[in-house]
C-alpha positions, 0 to 999 in steps of 0.5 A: 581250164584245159583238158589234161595232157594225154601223151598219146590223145592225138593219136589217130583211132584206126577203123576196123578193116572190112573184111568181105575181100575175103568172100570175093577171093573165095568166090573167084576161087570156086570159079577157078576150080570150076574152070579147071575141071572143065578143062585140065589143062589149064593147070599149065596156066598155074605154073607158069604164074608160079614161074612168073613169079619166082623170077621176080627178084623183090617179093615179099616173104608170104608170096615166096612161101605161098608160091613154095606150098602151091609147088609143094601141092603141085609136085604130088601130082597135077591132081585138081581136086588135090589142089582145091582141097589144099587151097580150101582146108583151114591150115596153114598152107590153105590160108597162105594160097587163099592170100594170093588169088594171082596166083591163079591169074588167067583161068577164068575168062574174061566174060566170067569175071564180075 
């Protein structure tokens, strides 16, 4: 005798995703305020991503949004610690920076990279 038909029995299970990406994007994160109040003027580096970006003409929403609030923050004053707090406060706009550490590109230096 078979088994009895199931409409959705062959439906692939998906696994749960791993979720230390996030630690990693934390990490890299600290490192970069770090280097940043080492040396200030490396917030110039962080406009220039968002400028870079923003001429890109395909990009999804979410980046469009987290570069719009990294611009937000930015525009009250290129004050650091204002920026860090922003990045890593649990609301909407800290997540939004949190998703996109390329944001960031080029801060740390090679040698401090894992």
């Amino acid at each position: 005798m078979t088994a009895p038909f199931h409409a959705f029995a062959a439906r692939r299970q998906r696994r749960p995703r791993k979720r230390d990406e996030a630690s990693v994007n934390l990490a890299y994160l600290r490192r970069v305020f770090e280097e940043l109040a080492r040396q200030p003027g490396k917030i110039a580096q962080v406009r220039a991503n968002l400028d870079e970006y923003r001429q890109q003409p395909f990009l999804p929403r979410g980046v469009i949004r987290a570069i719009e609030r990294c611009e937000w923050v930015l525009d009250l004053g290129e004050d650091i610690e204002l920026l860090q707090r922003a990045v890593f406060e649990d609301s909407d706009t800290g997540r939004r920076l949190r998703r996109y550490p390329l944001l960031f590109k080029g801060i740390c230096e090679a040698k401090d990279k894992p």
